[in-house]
N, C-alpha and C positions, 0 to 999 in steps of 0.2 A: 521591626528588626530586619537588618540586609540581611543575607546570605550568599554568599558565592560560589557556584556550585559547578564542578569541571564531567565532563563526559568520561563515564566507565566504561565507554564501548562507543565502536563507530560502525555504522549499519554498511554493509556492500551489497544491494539489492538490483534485481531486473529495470526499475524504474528509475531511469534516466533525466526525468522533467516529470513536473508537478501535474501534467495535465493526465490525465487517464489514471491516477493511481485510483485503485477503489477507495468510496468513500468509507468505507468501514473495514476492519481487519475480517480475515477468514472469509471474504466474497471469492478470493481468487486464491486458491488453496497451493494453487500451481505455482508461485510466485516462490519461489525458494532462495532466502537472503543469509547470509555471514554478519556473525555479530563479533568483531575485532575490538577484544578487550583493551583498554589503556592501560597508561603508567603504571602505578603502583597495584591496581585490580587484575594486569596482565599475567598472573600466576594463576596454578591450578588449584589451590587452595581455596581460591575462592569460589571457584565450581564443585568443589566436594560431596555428595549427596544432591546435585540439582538432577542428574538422571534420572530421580524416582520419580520424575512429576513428566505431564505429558506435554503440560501447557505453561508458558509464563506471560506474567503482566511485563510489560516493555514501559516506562516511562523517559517521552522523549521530545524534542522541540520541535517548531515549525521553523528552522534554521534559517530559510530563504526569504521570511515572511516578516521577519524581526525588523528591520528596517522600516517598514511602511506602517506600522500600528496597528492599534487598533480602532474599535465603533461598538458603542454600547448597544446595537441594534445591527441585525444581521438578515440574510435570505439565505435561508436551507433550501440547499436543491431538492429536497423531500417534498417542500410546499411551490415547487413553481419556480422559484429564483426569484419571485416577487412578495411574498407575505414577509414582513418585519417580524421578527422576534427578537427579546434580550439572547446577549453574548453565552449567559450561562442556560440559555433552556436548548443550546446549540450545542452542535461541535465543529464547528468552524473553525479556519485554521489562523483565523487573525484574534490573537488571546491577548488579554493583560500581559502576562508571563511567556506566552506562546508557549504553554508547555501539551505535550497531548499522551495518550495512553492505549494503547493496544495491547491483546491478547493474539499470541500466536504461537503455534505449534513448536515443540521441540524434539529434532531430529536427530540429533546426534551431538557430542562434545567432540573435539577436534585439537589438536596441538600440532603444529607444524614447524618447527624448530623452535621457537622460545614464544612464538605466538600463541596464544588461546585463542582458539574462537566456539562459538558456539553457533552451529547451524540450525534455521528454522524455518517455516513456510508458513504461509496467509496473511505475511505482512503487508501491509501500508504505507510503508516509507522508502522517502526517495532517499537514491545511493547516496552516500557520504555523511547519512543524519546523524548528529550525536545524538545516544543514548543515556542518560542521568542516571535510569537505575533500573536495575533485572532484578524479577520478584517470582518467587513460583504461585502459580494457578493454582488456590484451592476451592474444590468442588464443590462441599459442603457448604460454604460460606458464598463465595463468589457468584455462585449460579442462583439464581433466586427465578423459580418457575413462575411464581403469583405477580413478577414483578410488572407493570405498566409501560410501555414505551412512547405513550404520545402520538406524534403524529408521524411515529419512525417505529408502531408497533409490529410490522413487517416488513421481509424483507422486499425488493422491490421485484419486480416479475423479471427474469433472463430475457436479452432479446436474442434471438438465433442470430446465424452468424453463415455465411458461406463465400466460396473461393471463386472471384471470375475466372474463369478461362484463360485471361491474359496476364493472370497470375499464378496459375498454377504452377508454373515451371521454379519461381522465385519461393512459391510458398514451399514447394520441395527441398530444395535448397537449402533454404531456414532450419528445416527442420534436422536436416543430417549436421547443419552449424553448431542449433542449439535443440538436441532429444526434445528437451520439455517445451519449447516454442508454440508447438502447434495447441498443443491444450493452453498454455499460457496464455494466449492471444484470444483465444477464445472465450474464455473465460472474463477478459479483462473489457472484448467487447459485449460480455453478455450484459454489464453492468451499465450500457449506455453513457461511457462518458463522458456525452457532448454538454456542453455547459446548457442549465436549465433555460435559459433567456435566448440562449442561440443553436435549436435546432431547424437546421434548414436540411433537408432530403437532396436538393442538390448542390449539396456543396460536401469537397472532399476536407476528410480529418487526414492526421497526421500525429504518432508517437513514437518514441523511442524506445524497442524493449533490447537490454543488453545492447548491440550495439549494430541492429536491425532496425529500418526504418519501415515501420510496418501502416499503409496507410488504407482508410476503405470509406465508403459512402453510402449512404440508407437507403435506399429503394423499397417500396413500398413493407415499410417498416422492419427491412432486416439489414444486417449488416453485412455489407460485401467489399471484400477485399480487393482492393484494385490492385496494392503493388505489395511487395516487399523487399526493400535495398538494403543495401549493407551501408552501413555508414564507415567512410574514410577520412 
């Protein structure tokens, strides 16, 4: 059976391009995104009682990703970016349906003239994502202690993070721009985003948080900030 199914929400998050998002929800707690309810879901009605809860499930697309398909067999950056596994023993973002699912924090409910929004943090998705459908986080059920993870049974180790000298002045800057920057960034590099297959120590990265171009390079295995621009 088809089904046609429209977004009840559009994501407005920090993360500007696909590269550096955490690969999981809740690594970068800092990340604080707007969830801009649609058409007929844009009433507060449909928020009525979602404040009792702390956390919600997010179900939502790889939007950018739908074009290109998918591949019954995949490389998790967990294993290297080199060991194959099936589509579904993954969460990669090339899916049959490209649909994906996060859990993330819920901060507050919001109305700003006829808009609903609902604001959260520790998400995963890049700005502009649609949203299919907000579900609240039950503990009881949802949290399962005994449960097994594979070869993604922990989280991955933080790598540090520090400011050249020839950036301190901009990393300043940033931070009077956007308060939460400085932890953001940090946070986002603690997660090593550099793709599995291509870590090279001297070669410089480059991403987009909000509308800072914040770029840094590995030196003996930390992460150092070379610049941070504003993007015009």
């Amino acid at each position: 059976m088809m089904q046609s199914i429209t977004p009840v929400a559009i994501c407005q998050s920090p993360y500007k391009q696909k590269f550096a998002i955490p690969r999981q929800p809740n690594l970068v707690p800092a990340a604080i995104g707007r969830l801009l309810l649609q058409g007929e879901c844009n009433r507060a009605e449909c928020l009525r009682g979602l404040e009792q809860f702390s956390h919600l499930w997010l179900i939502w697309s790889f939007h950018q990703n739908l074009e290109q398909g998918w591949k019954p067999m995949v490389r998790p950056p967990r294993l290297g970016g080199n060991q194959r596994i099936g589509v579904f023993a993954s969460r990669a973002t090339f899916r049959p349906n490209g649909l994906a699912m996060s859990v993330v924090k819920l901060h507050r409910l919001v109305c700003e003239g006829k808009q609903q929004i609902i604001e959260v943090s520790g998400l995963d998705l890049l700005d502009g994502t649609p949203i299919f459908d907000i579900k609240p986080y039950i503990p009881y059920s949802d949290a399962l202690p005994d449960a097994i993870g594979g070869y993604a049974d922990s989280a991955p180790a933080p790598m540090p993070m520090r400011v050249l000298a020839q950036a301190e002045s901009q990393w300043q800057a940033a931070q009077q721009r956007h308060p939460e920057f400085a932890e953001l960034a940090q946070q986002v590099l603690a997660q090593d985003p550099r793709p599995a297959y291509q870590q090279q120590d001297d070669r410089e990265y480059g991403v987009q948080l909000h509308d800072l171009d914040l770029r840094w390079q590995v030196i003996d295995g930390e992460n150092c900030v070379t610049a941070v621009e504003i993007i015009t």
